[in-house]
MISE-974434 format. One record per residue (C-alpha): y, z, x; residue in one letter; residue number from 0. Coordinates in pm, whole numbers. Example, Ala and Ser with C-alpha at 12.3 -4.5 7.8 and 13.67 -1.06 7.14 Angstrom:
# residues 2
@Y:-450 | Z:780 | X:1230 | resn:A | resi:0
@Y:-106 | Z:714 | X:1367 | resn:S | resi:1
***
This chain:
# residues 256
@Y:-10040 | Z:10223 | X:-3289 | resn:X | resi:0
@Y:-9726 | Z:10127 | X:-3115 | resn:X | resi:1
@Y:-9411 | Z:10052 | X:-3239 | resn:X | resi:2
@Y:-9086 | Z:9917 | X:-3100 | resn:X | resi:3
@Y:-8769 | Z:9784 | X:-3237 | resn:X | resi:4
@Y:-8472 | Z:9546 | X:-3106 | resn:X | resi:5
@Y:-8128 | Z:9527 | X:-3289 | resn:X | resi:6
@Y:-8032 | Z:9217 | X:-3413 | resn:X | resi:7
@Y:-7765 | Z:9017 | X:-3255 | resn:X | resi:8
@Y:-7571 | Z:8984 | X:-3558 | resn:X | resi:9
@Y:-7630 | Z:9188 | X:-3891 | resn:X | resi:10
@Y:-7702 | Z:8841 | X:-4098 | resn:X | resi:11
@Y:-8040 | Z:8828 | X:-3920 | resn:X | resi:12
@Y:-8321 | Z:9091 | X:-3905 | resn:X | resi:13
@Y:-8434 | Z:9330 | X:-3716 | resn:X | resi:14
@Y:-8742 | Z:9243 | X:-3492 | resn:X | resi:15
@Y:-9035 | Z:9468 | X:-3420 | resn:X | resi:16
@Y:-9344 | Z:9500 | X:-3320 | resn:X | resi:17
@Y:-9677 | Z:9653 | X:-3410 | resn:X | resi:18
@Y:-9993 | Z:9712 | X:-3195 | resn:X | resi:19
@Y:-10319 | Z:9774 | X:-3398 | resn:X | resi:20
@Y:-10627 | Z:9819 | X:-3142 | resn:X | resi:21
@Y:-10628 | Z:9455 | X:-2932 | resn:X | resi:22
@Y:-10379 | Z:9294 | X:-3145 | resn:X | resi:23
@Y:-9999 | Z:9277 | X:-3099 | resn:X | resi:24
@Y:-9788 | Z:9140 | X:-3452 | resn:X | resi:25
@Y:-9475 | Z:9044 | X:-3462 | resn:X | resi:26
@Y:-9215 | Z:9169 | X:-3749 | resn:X | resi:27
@Y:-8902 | Z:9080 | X:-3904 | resn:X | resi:28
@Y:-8827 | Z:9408 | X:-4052 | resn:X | resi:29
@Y:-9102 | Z:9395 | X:-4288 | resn:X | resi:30
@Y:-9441 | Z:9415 | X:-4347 | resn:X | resi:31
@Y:-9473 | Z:9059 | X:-4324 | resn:X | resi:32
@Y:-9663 | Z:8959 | X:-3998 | resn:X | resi:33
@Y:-9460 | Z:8675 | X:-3842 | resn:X | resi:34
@Y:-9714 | Z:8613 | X:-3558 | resn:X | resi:35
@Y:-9944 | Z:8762 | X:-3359 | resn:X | resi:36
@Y:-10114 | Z:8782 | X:-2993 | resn:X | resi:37
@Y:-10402 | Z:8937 | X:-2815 | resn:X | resi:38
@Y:-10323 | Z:9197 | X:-2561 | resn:X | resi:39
@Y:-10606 | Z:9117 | X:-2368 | resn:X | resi:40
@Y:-10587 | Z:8713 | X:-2408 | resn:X | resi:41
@Y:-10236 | Z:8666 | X:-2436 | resn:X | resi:42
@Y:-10232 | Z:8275 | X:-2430 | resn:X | resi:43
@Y:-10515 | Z:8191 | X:-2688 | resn:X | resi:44
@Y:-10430 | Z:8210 | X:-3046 | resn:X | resi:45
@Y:-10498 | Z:8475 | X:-3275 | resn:X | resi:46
@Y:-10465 | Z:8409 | X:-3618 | resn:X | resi:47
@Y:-10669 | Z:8144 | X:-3816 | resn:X | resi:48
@Y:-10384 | Z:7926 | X:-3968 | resn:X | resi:49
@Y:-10195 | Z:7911 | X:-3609 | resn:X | resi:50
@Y:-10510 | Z:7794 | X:-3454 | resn:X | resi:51
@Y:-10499 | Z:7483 | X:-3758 | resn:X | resi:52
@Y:-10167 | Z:7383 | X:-3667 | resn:X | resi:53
@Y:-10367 | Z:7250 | X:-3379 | resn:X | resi:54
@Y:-10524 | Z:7028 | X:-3580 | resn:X | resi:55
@Y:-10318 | Z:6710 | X:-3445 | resn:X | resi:56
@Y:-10544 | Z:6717 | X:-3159 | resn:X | resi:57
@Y:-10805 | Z:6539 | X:-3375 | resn:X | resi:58
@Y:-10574 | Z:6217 | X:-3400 | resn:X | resi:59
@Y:-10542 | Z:6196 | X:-2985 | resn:X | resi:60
@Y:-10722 | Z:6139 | X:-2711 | resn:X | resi:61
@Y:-10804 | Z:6425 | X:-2520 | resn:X | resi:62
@Y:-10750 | Z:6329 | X:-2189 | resn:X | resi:63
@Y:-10346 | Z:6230 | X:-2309 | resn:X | resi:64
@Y:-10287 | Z:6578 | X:-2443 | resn:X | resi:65
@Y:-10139 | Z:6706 | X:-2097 | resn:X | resi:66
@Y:-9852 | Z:6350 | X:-2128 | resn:X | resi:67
@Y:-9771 | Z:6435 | X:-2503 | resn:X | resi:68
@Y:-9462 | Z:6668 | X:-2600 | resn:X | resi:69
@Y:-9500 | Z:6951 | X:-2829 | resn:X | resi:70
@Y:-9248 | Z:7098 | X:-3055 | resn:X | resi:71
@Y:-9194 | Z:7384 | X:-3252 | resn:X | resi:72
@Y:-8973 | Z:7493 | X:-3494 | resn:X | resi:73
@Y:-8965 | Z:7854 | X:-3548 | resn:X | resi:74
@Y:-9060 | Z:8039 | X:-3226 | resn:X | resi:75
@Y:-9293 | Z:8312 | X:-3452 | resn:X | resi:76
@Y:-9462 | Z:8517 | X:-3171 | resn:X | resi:77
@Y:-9460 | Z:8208 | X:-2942 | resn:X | resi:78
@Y:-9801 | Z:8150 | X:-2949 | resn:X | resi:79
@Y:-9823 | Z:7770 | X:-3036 | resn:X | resi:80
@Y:-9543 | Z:7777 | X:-2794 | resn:X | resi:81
@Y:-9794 | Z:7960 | X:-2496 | resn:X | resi:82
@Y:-10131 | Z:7763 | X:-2609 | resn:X | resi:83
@Y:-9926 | Z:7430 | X:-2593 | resn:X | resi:84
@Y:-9803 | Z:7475 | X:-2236 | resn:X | resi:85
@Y:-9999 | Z:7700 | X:-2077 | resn:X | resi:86
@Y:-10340 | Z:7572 | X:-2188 | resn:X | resi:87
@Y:-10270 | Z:7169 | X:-2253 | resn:X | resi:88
@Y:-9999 | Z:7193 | X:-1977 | resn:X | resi:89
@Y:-9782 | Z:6992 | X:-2233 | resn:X | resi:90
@Y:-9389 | Z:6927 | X:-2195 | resn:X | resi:91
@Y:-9325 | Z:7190 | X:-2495 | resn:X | resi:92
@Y:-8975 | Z:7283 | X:-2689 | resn:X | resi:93
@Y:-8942 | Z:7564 | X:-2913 | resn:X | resi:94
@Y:-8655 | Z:7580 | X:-3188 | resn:X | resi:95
@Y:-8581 | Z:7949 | X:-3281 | resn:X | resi:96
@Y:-8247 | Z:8030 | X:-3479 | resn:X | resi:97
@Y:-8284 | Z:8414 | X:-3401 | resn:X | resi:98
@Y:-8199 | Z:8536 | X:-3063 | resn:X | resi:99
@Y:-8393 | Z:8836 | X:-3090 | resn:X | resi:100
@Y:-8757 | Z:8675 | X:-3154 | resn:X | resi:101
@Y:-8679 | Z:8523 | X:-2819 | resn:X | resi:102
@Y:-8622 | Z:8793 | X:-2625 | resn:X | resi:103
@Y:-8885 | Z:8953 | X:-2808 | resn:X | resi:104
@Y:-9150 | Z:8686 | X:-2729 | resn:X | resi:105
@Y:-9051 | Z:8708 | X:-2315 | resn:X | resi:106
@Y:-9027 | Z:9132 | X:-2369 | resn:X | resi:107
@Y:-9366 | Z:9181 | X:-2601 | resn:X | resi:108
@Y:-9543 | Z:8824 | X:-2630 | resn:X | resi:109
@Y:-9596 | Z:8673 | X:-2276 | resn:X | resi:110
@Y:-9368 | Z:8414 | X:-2322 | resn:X | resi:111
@Y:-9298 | Z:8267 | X:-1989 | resn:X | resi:112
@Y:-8913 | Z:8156 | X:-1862 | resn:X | resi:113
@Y:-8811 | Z:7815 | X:-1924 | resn:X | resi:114
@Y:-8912 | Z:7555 | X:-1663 | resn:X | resi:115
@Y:-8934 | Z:7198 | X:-1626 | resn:X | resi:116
@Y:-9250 | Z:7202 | X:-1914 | resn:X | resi:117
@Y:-9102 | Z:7477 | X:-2140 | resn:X | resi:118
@Y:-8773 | Z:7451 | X:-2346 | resn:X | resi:119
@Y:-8642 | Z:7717 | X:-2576 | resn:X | resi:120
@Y:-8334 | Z:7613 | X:-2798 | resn:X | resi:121
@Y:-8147 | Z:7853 | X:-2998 | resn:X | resi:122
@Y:-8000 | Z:7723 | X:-3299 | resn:X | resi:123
@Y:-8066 | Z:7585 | X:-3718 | resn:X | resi:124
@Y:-8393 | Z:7381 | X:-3679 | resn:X | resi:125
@Y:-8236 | Z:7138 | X:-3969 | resn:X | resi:126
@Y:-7925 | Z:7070 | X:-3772 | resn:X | resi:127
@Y:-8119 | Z:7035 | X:-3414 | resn:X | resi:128
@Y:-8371 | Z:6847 | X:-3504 | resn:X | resi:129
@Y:-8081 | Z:6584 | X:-3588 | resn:X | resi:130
@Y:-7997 | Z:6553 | X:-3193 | resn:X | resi:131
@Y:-8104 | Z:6174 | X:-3165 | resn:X | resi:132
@Y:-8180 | Z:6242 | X:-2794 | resn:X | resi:133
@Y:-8548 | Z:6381 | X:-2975 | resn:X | resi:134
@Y:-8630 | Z:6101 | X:-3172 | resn:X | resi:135
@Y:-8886 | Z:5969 | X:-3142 | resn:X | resi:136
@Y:-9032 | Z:6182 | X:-2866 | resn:X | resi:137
@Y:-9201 | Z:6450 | X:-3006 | resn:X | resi:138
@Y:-9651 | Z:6384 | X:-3015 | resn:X | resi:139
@Y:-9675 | Z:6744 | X:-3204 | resn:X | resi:140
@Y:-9436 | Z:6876 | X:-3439 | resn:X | resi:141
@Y:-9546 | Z:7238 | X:-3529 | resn:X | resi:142
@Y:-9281 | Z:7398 | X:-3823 | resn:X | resi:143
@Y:-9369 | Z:7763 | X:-3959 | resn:X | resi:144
@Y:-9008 | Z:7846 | X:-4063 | resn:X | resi:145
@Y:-9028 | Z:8169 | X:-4287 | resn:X | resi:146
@Y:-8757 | Z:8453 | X:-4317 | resn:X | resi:147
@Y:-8849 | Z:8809 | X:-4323 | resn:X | resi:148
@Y:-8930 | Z:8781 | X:-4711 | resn:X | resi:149
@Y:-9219 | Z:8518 | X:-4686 | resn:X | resi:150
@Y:-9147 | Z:8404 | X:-4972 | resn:X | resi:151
@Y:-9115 | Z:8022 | X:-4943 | resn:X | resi:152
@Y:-9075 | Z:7804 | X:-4630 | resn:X | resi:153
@Y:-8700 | Z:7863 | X:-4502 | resn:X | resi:154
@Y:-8687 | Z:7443 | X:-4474 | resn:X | resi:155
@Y:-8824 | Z:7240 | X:-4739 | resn:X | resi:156
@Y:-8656 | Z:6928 | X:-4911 | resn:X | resi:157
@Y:-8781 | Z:6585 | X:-4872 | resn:X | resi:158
@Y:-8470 | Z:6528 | X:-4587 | resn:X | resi:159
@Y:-8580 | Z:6759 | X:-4418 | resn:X | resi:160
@Y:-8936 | Z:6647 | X:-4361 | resn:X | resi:161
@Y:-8756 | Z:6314 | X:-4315 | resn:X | resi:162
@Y:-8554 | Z:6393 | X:-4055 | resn:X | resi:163
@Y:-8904 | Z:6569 | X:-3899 | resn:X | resi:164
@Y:-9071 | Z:6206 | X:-3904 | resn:X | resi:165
@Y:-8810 | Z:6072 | X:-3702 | resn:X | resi:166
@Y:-8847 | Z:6283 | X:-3432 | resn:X | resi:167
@Y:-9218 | Z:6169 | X:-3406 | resn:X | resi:168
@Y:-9411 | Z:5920 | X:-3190 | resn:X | resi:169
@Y:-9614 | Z:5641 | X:-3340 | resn:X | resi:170
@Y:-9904 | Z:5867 | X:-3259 | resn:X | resi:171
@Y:-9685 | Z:6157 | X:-3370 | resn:X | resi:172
@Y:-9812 | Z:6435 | X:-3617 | resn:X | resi:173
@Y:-9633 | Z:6723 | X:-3814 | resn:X | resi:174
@Y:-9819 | Z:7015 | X:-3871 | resn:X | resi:175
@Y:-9679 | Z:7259 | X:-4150 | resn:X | resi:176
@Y:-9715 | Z:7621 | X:-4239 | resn:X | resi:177
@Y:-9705 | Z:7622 | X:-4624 | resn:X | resi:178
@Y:-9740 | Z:8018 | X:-4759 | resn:X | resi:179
@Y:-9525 | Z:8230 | X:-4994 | resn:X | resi:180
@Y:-9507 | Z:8425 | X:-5281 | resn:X | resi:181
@Y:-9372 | Z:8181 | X:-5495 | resn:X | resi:182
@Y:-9649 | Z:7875 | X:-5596 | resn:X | resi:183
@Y:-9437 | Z:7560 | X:-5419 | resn:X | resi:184
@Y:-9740 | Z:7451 | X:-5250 | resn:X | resi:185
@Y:-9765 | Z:7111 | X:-5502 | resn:X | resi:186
@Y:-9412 | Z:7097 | X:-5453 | resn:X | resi:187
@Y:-9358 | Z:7089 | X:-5091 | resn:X | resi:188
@Y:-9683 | Z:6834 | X:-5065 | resn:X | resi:189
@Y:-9459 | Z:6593 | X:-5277 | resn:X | resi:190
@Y:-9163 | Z:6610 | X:-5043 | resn:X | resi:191
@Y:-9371 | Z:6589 | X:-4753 | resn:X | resi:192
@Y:-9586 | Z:6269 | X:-4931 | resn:X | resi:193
@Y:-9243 | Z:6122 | X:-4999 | resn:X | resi:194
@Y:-9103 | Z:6116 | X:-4626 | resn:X | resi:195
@Y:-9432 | Z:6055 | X:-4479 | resn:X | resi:196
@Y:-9664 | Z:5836 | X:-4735 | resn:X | resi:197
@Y:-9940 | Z:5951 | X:-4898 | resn:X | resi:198
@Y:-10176 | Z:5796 | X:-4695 | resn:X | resi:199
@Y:-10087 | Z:5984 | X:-4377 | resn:X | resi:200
@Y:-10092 | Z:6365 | X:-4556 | resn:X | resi:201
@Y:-10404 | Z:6567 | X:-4506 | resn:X | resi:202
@Y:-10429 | Z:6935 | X:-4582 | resn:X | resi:203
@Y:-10680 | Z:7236 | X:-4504 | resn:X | resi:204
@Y:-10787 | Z:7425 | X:-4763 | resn:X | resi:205
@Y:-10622 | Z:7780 | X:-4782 | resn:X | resi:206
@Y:-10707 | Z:8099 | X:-4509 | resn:X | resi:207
@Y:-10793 | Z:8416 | X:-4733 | resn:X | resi:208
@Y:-10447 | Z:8528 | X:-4660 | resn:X | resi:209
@Y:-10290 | Z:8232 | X:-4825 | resn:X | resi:210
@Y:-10206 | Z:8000 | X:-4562 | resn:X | resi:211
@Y:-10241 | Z:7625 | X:-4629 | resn:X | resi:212
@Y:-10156 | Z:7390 | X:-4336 | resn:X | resi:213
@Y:-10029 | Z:7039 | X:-4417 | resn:X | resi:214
@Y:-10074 | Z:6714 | X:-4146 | resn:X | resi:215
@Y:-9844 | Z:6455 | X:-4165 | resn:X | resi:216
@Y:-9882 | Z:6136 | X:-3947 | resn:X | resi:217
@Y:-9597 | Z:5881 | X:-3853 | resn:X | resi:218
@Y:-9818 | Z:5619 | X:-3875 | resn:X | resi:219
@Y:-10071 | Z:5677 | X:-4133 | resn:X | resi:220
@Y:-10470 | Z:5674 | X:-3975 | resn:X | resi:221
@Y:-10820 | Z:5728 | X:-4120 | resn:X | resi:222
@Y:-11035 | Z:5828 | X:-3844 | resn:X | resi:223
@Y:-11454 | Z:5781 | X:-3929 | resn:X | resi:224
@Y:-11625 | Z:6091 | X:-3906 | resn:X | resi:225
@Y:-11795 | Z:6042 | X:-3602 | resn:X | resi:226
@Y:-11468 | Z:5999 | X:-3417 | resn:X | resi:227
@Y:-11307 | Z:6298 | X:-3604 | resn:X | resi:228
@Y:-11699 | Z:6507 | X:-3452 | resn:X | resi:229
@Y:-11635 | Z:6427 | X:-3134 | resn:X | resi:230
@Y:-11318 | Z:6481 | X:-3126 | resn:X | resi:231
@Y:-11357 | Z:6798 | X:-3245 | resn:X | resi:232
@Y:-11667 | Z:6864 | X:-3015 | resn:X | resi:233
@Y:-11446 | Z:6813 | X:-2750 | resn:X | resi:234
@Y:-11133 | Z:7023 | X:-2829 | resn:X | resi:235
@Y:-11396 | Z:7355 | X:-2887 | resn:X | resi:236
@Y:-11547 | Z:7271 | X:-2561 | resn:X | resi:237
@Y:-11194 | Z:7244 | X:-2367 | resn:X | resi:238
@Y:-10958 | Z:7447 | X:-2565 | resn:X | resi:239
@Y:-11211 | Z:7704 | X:-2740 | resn:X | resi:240
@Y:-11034 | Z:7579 | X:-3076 | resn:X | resi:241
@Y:-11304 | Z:7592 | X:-3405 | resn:X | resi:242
@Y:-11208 | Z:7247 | X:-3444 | resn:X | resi:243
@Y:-11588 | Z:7170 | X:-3564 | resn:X | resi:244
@Y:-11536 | Z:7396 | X:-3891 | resn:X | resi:245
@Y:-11168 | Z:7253 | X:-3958 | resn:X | resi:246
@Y:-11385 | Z:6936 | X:-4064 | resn:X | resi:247
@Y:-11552 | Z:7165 | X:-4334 | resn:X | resi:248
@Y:-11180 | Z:7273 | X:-4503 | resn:X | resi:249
@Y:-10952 | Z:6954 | X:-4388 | resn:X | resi:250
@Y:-10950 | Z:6643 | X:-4545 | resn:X | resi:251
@Y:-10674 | Z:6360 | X:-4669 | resn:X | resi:252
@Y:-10467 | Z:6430 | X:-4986 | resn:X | resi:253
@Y:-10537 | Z:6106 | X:-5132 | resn:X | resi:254
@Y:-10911 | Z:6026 | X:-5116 | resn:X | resi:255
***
């Protein structure tokens, strides 16, 4: 096991490290807590089970579009929705990440590539960026996994904020969220989502053993039939190597 640490660029945020454990690189905020994760040996895939179902927009588009669409994350992690998204769909992708250190972290430890005309890293508050009007309506993929070094609770959570996430989305837009923590605001966090985004366009996975539960929210609300959603998800395993087929087994709408 390796282990490497970088100081903080002020003392109100916290230290970021690293851990290797045989093929596996995590990412750590001072804690136990893994913050995200990469294979040393497959750098640009994705590692961990709840990162690879905040892919799970992909059902709702066309796969040959993927490649026009922009992707956007808020909370940079170990970067590797960041990677998958432009490296592997080739997508315009931008990457909010308050801490300075996870960034130079993810280009040190986690493969993430310089920015370019497809890759955008901005450092600053996702709730106050996400405000810049220049964004609205622009984003096809809204990824948000915004957790401090605690876990306990999503960092962002209120029904303005997932408001102010909607308007940065397409028609075809969707929001995926990470929703995980010690405390038990899963029903909670649904209802704020629900109330900025509808009920009808809110599905959810069930949890990962590790407590995980990702959360889709449309713009414009969609029911898919089954067969589209099965070949859809035929072809994102065949292009993407994504288990898209068994996300159909633990992902379904909120409201029947």
């Amino acid at each position: 096991m390796a282990r490497k640490s970088a100081a903080t660029a002020t003392s109100a945020l916290p230290e970021v490290n690293f851990c290797d454990y045989g093929d596996v690189r995590t990412l750590h905020l001072g804690t136990e807590w893994v913050q995200g994760s990469m294979l040393l040996d497959m750098p640009y895939d994705i590692e961990l089970e709840y990162v690879q179902r905040m892919m799970a927009w992909l059902l709702f588009v066309p796969p040959s579009s993927v490649a026009k669409r922009h992707a956007m994350q808020l909370g940079l992690g170990a970067a590797a929705l960041t990677k998958f998204c432009r490296k592997k769909l080739r997508m315009k992708t931008t990457a909010v990440e308050l801490n300075p250190q996870v960034v130079s972290a993810c280009r040190f430890w986690f493969k993430l590539p310089p920015d370019d005309e497809r890759l955008h890293i901005v450092l600053g508050d996702a709730a106050l960026k996400i405000q810049n009007s220049d964004w609205a309506a622009t984003v096809d993929a809204l990824q948000v996994d915004l957790y401090d070094q605690d876990a306990a609770a999503p960092v962002l959570d209120s029904a303005d904020f997932y408001a102010d996430c909607r308007k940065l989305l397409t028609d075809e837009g969707c929001m995926t969220v990470n929703l995980f923590g010690e405390a038990s605001s899963y029903p909670a966090s649904v209802e704020k989502i629900t109330a900025a985004f509808g009920a009808d366009a809110v599905w959810a996975f069930k949890p990962t053993r590790e407590g995980n539960t990702v959360v889709l929210a449309q713009r414009t609300a969609s029911r898919p039939s089954r067969e589209d959603l099965l070949e859809r998800a035929d072809a994102i395993q065949t292009r993407w190597g994504l288990p898209a087929a068994k996300w159909l087994k633990v992902f379904k709408p909120v409201v029947a």
